[in-house]
N, C-alpha and C positions, 0 to 999 in steps of 0.2 A: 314457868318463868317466861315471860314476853322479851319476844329479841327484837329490837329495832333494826333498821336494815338503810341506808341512803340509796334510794333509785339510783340502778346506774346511769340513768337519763339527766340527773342529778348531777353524777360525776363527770358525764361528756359535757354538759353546758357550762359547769367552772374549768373544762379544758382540764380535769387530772386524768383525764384515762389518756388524753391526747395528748397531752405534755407539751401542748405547742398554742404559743398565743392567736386569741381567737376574734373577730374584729369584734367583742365587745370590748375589746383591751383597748385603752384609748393610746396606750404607747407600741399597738401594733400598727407600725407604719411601712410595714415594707409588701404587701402584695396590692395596691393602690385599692383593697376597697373603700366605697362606701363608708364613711365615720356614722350614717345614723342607720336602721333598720328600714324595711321596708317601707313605702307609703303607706298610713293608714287605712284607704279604699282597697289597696294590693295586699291587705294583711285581712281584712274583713271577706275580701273574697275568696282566699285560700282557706279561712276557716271555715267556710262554706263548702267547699270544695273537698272537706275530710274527708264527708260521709259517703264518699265517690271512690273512696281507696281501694275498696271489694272490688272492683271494675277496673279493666285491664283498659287502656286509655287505644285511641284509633291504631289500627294497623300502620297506617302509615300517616304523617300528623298534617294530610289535608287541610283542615278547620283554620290551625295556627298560619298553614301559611297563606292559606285565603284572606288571615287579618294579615299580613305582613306585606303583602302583596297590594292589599288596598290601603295600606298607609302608604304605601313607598310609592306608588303611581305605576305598579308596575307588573307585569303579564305574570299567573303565574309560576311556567314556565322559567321563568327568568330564578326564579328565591330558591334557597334550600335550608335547612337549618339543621343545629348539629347539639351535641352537648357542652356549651359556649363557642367561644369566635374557635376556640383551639379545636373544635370538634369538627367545625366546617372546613379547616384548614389539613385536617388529618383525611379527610375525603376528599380533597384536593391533588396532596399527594397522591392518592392511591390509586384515581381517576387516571392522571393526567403522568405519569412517572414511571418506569422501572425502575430496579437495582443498578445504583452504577450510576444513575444521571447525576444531573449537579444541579443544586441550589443555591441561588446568588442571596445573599443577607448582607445587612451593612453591620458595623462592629466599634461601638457595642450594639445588640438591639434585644426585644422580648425573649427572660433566656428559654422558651419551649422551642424556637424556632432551630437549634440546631440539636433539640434534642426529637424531636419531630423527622427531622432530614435522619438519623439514625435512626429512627424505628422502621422510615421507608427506607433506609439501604440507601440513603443518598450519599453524593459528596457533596460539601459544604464549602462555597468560595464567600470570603467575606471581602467588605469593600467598607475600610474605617471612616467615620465622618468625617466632616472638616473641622477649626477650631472653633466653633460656633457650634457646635453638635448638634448640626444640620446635615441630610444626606448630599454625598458625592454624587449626583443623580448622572456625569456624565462618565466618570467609572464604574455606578452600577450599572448603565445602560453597557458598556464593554462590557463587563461580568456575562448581559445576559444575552448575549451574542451566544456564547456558548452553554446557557443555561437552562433546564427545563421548564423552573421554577424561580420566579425572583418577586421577593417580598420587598414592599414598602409600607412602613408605619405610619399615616399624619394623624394628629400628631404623634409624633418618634415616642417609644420605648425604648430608653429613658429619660431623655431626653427634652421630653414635652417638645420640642421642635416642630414649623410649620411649614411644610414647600411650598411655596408660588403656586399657584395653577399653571401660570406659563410653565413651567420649569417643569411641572409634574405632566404639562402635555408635551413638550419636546421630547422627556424622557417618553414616553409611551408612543412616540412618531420612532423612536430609536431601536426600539425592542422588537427580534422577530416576530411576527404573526404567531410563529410555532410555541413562543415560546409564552406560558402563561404569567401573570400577572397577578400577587394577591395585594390588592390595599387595603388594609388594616388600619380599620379608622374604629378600633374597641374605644376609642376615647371621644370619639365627634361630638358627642350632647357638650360638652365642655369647652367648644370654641364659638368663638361671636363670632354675628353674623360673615363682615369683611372678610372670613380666613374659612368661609366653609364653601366649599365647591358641589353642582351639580354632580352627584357619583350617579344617579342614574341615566342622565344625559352623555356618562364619560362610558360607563358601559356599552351604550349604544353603538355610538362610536368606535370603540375599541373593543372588539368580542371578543380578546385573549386575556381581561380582566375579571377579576371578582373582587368585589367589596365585600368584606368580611367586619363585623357589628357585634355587637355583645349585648345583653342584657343587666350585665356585673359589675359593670363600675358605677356610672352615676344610675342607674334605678336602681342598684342597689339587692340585686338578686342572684350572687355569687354563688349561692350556698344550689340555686337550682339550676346551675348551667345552661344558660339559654342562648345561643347561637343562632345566627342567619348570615347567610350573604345574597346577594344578586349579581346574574351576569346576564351575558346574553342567551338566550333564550336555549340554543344548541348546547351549549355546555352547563346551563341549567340541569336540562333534561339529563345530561350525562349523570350529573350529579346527585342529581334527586334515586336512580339507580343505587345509589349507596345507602339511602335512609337505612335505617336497622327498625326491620318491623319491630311495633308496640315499646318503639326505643325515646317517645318523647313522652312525659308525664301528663298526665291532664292539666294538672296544678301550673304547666307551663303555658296551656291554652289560657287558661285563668290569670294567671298572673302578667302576662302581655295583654290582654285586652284590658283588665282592670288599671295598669297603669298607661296605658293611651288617654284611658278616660280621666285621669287624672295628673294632663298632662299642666296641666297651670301651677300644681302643686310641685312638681317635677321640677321645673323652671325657675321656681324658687328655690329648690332646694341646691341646684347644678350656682345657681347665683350666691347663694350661702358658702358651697365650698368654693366657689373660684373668688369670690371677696378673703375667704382666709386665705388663700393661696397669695393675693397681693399682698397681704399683711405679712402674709411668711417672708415672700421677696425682698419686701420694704425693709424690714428689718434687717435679712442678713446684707440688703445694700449698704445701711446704715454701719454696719460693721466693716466694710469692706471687702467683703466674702462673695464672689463671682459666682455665678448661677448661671443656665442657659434658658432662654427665651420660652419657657414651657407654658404651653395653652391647655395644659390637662390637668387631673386632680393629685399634682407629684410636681416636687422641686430638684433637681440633679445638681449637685455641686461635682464640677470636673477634679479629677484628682493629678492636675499636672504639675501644678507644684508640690502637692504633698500626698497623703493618703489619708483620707476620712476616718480610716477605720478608728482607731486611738480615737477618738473624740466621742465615737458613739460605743464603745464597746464599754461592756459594764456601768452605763445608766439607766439600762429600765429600757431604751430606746430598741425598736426593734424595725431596724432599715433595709434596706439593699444595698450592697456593694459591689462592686466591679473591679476587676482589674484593671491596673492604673491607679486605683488608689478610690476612683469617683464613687459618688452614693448616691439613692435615688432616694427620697424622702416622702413618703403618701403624706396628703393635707388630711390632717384630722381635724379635732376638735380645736378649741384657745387651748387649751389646756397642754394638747400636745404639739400646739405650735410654742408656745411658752416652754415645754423642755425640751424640743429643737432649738430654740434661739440662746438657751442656755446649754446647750454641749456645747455649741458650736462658740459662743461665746467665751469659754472655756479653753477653748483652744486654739484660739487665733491671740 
């Protein structure tokens, strides 16, 4: 008698072993990735890239950041890279921190970051936005008076919000020397040109910052956690000290240069999602339903007059919520901008 058997390889790609929606689900909208798959040229090189598996990838991932360093324009000395933005962030702490120091965050913001500050043993002071759900940059800059570590988002998580330059270089005239600086621009491929600032020129400048980058939202490569930041050169160095030998995969050499080279394709695809992202807006404008100013691939409806939750819970929709009531909403497809516009429809 012949038994049939379903790969369980099978069962992890329909998400039953995992039991948790997976971003081919087009009403998975809550970890902002990606609504399509890899770039074609980034999926043709990885499959190439298989037959390399027997082979333990470089000790330390030289190669990669040799290409990151020559994209960026930048020494290098300066880059480090980790297992996404949260991997570079986690060698940040552990660089630059003891047990006991304090980390400034604003509130709401990305929620790893105060889960981060407890794994190093931090304390966590928060500095709430303003009504606009843009940062307090002159209460975070008090925050980091006393602070080891004080993170800034542009655009904000969750916020999608964008700070001035001006405003993002007086806060960093304000911040002690001692005290470091992460800005967290995982979302930058998603802002026009007017709202995006020299980050390597502001490192220069300020050598108590890191800019921290991701590979997982708009290219679109979550699944391989690919991480960088740059600073200045000394606290590079410090940095790059933590790589974890034979800790970055080859497939990630590969898949950053393969989507460099395919960067026109890219451009359209970040213009694909930020046109549904105004269609998203436009409509709940249309309704009367308040949104904050987001220049990323996520729409945040504030929850001060009510709580979101009721509107999305038991439709299929799968969001972010926040205390206070607010939700953050990833841009999918039409399809699941069309059952966003209908919860929310629904309940206003």
């Amino acid at each position: 008698m012949t038994r049939t058997r379903c790969p369980a390889s099978r069962d992890i790609l329909s998400g039953a072993v995992a039991g948790q929606p997976l971003a081919v689900d087009p009403l998975a909208l809550s970890l902002n990735e990606c609504p399509f798959p890899p770039l074609p040229a980034v999926r043709t090189a990885l499959n190439t890239s298989l037959e390399s598996l027997n082979r333990y990838p470089e000790f330390l991932p030289g190669r990669l950041r040799a290409v990151l360093a020559r994209r960026l324009g930048a020494d290098l000395d300066q880059v480090v890279i980790g297992a996404g933005a949260t991997g570079v962030l986690m060698d940040v702490l552990h660089a630059v921190t003891s047990p006991g120091d304090t980390m400034a965050m604003s509130s709401p913001t990305f929620d790893g970051y105060p889960i981060f500050a407890a794994t190093a043993r931090l304390r966590s002071v928060t500095v709430p936005l303003d009504a606009y759900g843009r940062h307090d940059l002159d209460a975070m800059a008090d925050a980091a008076a006393a602070a080891r570590v004080v993170v800034v988002c542009r655009p904000h998580n969750p916020t999608g919000t964008v700070d001035c330059p001006h405003d993002l270089e007086r806060f960093l005239t304000r911040v002690p020397a001692d005290t470091v600086v992460v800005l967290d621009e995982a979302y930058v491929e998603f802002l026009a040109p007017e709202h995006r600032i020299d980050a390597l020129a502001l490192v220069r400048r300020f050598d108590n910052v890191v800019v921290v980058r991701t590979f997982s939202k708009a290219y679109g490569l979550a699944g391989l956690r690919i991480g960088y930041g740059f600073c200045a050169p000394d606290l590079g160095r410090r940095l790059w000290t933590r790589q974890l030998p034979f800790g970055v995969p080859l497939a990630a050499l590969v898949a950053v240069a393969a989507s460099y080279d395919a960067e026109d394709q890219l451009r359209q695809r970040v213009r694909t999602i930020n046109a549904e992202r105004r269609r998203l807006q436009m409509q709940l404008r249309a309704m009367g339903v308040y949104h904050t100013e987001a220049q990323a691939n996520f729409v945040y409806l504030p929850g001060a007059d009510h709580s979101w939750r009721p509107a999305f819970d038991g439709c299929g929709l799968q969001v972010r919520h926040y205390a206070g009531g607010g939700v953050r909403i990833t841009v999918g497809s039409r399809a699941s901008t069309q059952a966003v516009v209908r919860a929310v429809a629904d309940a206003v």
